[in-house]
C-alpha positions in Angstrom: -19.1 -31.1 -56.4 -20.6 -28.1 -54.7 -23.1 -25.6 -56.2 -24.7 -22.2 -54.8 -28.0 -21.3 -55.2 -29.3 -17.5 -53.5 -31.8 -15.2 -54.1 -33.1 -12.0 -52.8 -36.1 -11.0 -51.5 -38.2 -9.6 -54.6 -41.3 -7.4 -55.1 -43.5 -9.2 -53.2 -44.2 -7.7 -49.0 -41.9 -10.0 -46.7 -43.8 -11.4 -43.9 -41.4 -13.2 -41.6 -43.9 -15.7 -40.4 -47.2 -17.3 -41.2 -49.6 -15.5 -43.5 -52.5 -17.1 -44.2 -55.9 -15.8 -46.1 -58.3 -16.5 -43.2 -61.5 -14.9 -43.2 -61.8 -11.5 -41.6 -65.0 -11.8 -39.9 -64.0 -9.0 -37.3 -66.6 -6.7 -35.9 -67.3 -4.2 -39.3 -63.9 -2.9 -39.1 -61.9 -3.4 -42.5 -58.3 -4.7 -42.8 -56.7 -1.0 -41.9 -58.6 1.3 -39.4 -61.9 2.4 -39.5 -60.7 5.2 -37.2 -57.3 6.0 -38.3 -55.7 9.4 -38.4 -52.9 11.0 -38.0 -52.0 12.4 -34.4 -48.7 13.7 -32.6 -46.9 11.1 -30.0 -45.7 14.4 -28.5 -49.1 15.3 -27.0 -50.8 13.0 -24.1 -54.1 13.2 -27.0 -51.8 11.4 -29.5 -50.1 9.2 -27.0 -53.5 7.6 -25.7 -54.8 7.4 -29.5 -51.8 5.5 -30.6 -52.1 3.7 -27.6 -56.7 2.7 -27.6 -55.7 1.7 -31.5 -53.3 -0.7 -30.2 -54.9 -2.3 -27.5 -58.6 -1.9 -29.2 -57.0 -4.2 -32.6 -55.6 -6.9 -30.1 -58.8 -7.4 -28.0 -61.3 -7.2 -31.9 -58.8 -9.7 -33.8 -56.6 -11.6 -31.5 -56.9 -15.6 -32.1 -57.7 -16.2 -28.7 -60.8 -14.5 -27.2 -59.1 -15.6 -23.7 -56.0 -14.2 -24.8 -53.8 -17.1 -23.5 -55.0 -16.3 -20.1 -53.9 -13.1 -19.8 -56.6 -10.6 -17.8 -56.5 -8.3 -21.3 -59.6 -5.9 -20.1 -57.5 -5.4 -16.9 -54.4 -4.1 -18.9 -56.1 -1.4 -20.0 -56.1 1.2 -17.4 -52.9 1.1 -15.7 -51.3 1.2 -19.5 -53.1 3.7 -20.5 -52.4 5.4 -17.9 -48.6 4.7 -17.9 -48.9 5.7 -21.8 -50.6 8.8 -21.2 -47.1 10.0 -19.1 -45.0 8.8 -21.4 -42.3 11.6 -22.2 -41.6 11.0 -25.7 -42.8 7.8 -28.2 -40.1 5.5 -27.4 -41.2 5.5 -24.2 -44.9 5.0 -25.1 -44.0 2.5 -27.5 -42.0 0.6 -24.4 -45.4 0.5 -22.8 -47.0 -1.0 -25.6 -44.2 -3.7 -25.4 -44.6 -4.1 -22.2 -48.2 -5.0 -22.3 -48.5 -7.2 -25.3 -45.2 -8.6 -23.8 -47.4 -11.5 -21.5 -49.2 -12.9 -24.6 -46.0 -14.7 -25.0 -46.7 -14.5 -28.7 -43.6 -14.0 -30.8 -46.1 -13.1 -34.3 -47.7 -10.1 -31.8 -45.7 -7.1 -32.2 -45.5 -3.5 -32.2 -42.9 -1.3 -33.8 -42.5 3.1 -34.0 -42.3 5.2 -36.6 -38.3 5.0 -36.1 -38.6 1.7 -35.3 -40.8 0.2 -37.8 -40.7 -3.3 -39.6 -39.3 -3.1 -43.3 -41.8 -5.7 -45.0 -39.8 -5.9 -47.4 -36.4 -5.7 -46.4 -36.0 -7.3 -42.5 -33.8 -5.2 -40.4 -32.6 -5.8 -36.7 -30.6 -4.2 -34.2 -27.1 -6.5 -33.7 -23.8 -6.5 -32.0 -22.6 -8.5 -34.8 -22.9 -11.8 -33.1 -25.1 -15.0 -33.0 -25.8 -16.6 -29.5 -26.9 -20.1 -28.8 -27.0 -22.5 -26.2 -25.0 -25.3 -26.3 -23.9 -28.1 -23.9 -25.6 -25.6 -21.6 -23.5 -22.7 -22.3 -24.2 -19.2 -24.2 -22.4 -20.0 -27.0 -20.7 -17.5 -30.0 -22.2 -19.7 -33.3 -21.5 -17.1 -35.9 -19.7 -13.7 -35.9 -20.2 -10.9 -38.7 -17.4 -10.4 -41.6 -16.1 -7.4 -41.2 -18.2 -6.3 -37.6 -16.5 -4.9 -34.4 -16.7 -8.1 -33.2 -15.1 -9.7 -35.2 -11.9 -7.6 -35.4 -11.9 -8.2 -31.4 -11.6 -11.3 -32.6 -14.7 -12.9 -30.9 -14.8 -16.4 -32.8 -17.3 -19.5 -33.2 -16.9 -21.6 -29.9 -16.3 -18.6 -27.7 -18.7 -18.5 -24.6 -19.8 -15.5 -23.2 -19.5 -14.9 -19.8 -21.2 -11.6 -18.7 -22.9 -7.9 -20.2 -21.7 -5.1 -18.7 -20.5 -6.6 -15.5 -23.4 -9.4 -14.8 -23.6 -12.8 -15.5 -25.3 -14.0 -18.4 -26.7 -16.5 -16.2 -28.1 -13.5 -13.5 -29.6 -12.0 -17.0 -31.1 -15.1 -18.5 -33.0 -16.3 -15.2 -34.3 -12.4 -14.8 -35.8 -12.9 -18.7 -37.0 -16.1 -18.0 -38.9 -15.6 -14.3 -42.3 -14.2 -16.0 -42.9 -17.7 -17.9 -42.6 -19.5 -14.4 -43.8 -23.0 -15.2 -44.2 -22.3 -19.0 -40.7 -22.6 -19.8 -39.9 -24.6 -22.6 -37.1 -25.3 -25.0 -38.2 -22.4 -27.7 -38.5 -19.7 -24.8 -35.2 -20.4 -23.7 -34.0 -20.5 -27.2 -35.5 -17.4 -28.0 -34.2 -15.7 -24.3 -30.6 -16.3 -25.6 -31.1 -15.1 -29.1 -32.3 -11.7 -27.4 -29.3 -11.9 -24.8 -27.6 -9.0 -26.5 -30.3 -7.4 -27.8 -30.6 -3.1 -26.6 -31.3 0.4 -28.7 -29.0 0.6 -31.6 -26.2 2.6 -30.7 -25.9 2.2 -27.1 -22.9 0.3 -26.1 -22.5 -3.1 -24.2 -19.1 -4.8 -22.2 -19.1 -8.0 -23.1 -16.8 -11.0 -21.4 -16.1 -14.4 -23.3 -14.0 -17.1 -22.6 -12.1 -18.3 -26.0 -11.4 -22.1 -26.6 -8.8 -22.3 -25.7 -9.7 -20.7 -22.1 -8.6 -17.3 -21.5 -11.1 -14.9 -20.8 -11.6 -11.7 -22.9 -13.6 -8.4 -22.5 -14.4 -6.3 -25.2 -17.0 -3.0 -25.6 -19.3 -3.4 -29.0 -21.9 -1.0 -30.3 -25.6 -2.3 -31.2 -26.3 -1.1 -34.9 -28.6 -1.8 -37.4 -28.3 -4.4 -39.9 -30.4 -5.9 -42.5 -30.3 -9.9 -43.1 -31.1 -10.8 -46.9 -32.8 -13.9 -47.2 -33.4 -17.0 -49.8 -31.8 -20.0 -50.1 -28.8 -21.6 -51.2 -26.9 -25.4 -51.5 -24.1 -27.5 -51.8 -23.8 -31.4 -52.6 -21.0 -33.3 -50.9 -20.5 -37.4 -51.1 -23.6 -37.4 -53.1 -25.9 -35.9 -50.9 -28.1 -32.0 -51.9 -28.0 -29.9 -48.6 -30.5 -26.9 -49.4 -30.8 -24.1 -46.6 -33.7 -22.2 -46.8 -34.3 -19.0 -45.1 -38.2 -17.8 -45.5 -41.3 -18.2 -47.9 -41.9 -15.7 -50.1 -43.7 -16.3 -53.3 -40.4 -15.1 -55.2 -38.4 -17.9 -53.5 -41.2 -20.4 -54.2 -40.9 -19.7 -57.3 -36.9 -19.4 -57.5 -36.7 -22.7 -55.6 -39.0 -24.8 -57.5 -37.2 -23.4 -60.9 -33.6 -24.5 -59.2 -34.7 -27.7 -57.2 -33.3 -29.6 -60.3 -30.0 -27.9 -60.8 -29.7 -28.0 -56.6 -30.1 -31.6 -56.4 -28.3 -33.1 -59.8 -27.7 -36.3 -59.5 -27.6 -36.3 -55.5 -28.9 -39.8 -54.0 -30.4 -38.1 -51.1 -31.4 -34.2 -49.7 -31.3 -32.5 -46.5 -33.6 -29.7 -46.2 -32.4 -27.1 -43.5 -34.9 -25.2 -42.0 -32.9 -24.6 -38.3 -33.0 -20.8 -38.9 -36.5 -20.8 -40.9 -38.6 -18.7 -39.1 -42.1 -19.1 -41.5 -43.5 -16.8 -44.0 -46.1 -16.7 -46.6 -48.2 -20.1 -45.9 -48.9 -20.1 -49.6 -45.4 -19.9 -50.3 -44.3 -22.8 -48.1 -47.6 -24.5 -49.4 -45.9 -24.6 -53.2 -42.6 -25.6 -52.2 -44.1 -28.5 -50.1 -45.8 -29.3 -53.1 -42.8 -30.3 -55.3 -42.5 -33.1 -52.4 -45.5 -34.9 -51.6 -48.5 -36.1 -53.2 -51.3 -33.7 -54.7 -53.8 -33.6 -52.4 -51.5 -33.8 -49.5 -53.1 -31.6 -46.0 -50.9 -29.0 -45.0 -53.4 -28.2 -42.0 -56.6 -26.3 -40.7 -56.1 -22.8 -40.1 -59.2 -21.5 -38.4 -59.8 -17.7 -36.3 -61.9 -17.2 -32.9 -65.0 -16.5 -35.2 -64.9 -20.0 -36.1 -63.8 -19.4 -40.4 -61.2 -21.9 -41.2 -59.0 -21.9 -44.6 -56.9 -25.5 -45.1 -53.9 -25.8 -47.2 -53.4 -28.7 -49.9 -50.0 -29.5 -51.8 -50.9 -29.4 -55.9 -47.9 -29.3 -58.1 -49.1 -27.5 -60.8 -49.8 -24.3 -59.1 -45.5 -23.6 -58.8 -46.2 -22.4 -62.1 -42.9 -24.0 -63.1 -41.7 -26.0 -66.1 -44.2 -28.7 -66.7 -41.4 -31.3 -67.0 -40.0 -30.6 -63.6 -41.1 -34.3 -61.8 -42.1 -34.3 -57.9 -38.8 -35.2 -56.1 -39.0 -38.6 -54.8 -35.3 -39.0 -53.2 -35.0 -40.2 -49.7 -35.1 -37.0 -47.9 -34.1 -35.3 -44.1 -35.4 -32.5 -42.7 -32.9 -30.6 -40.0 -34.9 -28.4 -37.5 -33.7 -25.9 -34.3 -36.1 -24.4 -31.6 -36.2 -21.1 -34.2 -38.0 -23.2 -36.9 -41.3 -21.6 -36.6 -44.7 -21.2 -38.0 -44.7 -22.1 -41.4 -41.9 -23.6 -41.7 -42.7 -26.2 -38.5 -46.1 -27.2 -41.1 -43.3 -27.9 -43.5 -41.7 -30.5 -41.2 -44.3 -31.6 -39.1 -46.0 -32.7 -42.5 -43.2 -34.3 -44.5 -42.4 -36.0 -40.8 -46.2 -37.2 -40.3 -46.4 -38.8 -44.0 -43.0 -40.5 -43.8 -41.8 -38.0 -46.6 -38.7 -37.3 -44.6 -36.9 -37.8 -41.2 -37.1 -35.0 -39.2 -33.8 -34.3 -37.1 -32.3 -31.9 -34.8 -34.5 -30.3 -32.0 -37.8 -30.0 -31.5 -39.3 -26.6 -33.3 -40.9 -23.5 -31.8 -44.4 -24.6 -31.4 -45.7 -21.5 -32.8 -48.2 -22.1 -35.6 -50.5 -18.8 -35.4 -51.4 -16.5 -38.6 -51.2 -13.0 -39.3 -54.1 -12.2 -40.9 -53.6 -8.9 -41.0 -50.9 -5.7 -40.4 -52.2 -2.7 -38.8 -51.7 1.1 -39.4 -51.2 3.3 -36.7 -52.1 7.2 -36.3 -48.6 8.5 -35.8 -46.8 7.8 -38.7 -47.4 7.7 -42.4 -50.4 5.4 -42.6 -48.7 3.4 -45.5 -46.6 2.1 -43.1 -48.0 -0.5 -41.1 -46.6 -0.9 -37.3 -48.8 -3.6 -35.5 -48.7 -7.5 -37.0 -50.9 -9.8 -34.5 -52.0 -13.5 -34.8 -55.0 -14.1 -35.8 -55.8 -17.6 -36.7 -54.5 -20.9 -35.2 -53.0 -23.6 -37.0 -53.5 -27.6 -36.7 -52.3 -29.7 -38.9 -53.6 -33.1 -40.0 -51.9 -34.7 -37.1 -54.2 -33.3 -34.8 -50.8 -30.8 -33.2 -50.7 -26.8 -33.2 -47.7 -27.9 -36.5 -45.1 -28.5 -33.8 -41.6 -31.1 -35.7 -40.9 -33.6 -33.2 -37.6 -35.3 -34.3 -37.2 -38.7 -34.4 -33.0 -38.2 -34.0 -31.8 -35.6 -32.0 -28.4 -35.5 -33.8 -26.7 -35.5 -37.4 -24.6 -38.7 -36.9 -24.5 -41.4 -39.2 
């Protein structure tokens, strides 16, 4: 028997990762700048103002006050400096990539007027493919319908080889030599992801070697894309397999409304969260709810100020049919190096209570909050360009939220 279940991102601003309502207890500035206003990239005036908002929000709000070791004061200068010659503003905002680049912080971003995040809708700049590492390889896992790619007929299995004439071993070991010793599985994970990543509508050579060994070259053109997110399921040999993308407070309350249908008379579930990269904490905080106990810690979420917020599971506040029951059925949990943030509270909780069995490979490790989104001063100010971490996450087993499985594969 197999059922589908999706839905679409509603009225409600997307945040891709953890959100959480920790105190702002920042220096007297509110949530959107004190000093805001509007000023042209195209001057050096502009440039450095876009540039002293950016760096002066990191170093008020960060999480860290040591800002994971990183010399932060010491950026300052030769940045600013490499701003103020910046030709145009996709070069200044390169700069401003470049230096938040060490904090090693994938919730710490900046994005241009051109460039900027859809909160509500998530775009991203794609050759149509999905890389992964696996058995040690770059690895084609999923191609685009209907993409260049795919009518080059690029296929699931294929390995790729080399972009634009150098090995995708050369590039990966150039990403990876500014971690040095901090290498771990989710950096790597994340540097492969990124492999093909450039400005949309430049153009890349790719090489790939097909299944069934011969060796291909093809030329593809970055474009924009926009990935719509929810959930959906199937049932097979009695089991529910539910796959769910983000948390949003519309999918919270789309899930918890279908969580009946989904599961049926299934004697087991498998939640996938392998390409769940967080959300809305409150979100995730509900949908945790309609499996484990009221009551149940979700974690301490505290900022450098020293203000803490903890999430607790209570069933009632789904706001769902009252005659919807807490689902009780033996229950797995499937996780990848990309489940992040929220969704690694998610598993690292049902793992720790011995709600669920956690398999797959261990997840990002990245359990930080974004308090906040920031407006910059070259660009309408309703659009805010600057998301940054500021609180830390530790969940009741004493961990930063990080799902360590207890099976490494899906056999048996």
């Amino acid at each position: 028997m197999r059922s589908s279940t999706s839905t679409r991102v509603g009225t409600t601003v997307l945040v891709l990762f953890l959100a959480l309502a920790c105190w702002f207890t920042s220096s007297g500035h509110s949530l959107y700048s004190d000093r805001l206003r509007l000023v042209s990239a195209s001057t050096i005036a502009g440039r450095l103002a876009v540039f002293d908002d950016v760096w002066e929000t990191v170093e008020e709000r960060y999480y860290d006050p040591t800002f994971r070791g990183l010399d932060w004061q010491g950026r300052r200068v030769p940045f600013r400096e490499a701003a103020g010659k910046a030709q145009d503003s996709e070069q200044l905002y390169e700069v401003l990539r470049q230096m938040l680049a060490p904090l090693k912080d994938a919730h710490t971003r900046v994005y241009s007027p051109d460039n900027k995040f859809d909160w509500w809708n998530p775009k991203f700049i794609t050759v149509g493919l999905t890389i992964r590492e696996i058995a040690g390889q770059p690895t084609v896992t999923n191609v685009a319908s209907k993409s260049e790619a795919a009518s080059r007929g690029i296929k699931p299995g294929d390995v790729l080889l080399s972009l634009d004439s150098t090995p995708v071993d050369d590039l990966l070991q150039a990403r990876l030599k500014d971690y040095g010793s901090k290498i771990n599985d989710s950096i790597r994970y994340r540097a492969i992801a990124a492999i093909l990543d450039g400005p949309v509508d430049t153009v890349v050579e790719l090489r790939w070697r097909t299944r069934s060994n011969q060796v291909k070259s093809a030329r593809l053109r970055r474009y924009w894309t926009q990935r719509e997110l929810g959930f959906s399921s199937f049932r097979k040999n009695g089991i529910a397999m539910i796959k769910l993308d983000t948390f949003t407070q519309p999918i919270a309350l789309d899930f918890a409304r279908s969580l009946p249908k989904m599961v049926g008379d299934a004697r087991g579930l498998i939640l996938d969260l392998r390409t769940n990269g967080g959300g809305d904490a409150e979100a995730m905080n509900d949908i945790a709810s309609l499996f484990l106990p009221d009551g149940t810690s979700l974690g301490v979420f505290a900022d450098r100020a020293g203000a803490s917020f903890e999430l607790s599971t209570l069933l009632k506040r789904t706001q769902i049919d009252p005659s919807i029951k807490r689902l009780d059925l033996p229950m797995a949990v499937l996780t990848s190096e990309g489940t992040s943030s929220a969704a690694e509270i998610m598993a690292a909780t049902l793992q720790t209570k011995g709600r669920a069995a956690v398999i797959g490979a261990n997840t990002c490790g990245c359990v930080l909050a974004i308090r906040s989104r920031h407006n910059l001063p070259d660009g309408n100010p309703g659009c805010q360009r600057v998301r940054f971490s500021h609180c830390l996450g530790i969940t009741t087993g004493g961990t930063r939220g990080q799902a360590r499985p207890s099976r490494n594969n899906f056999e048996n």
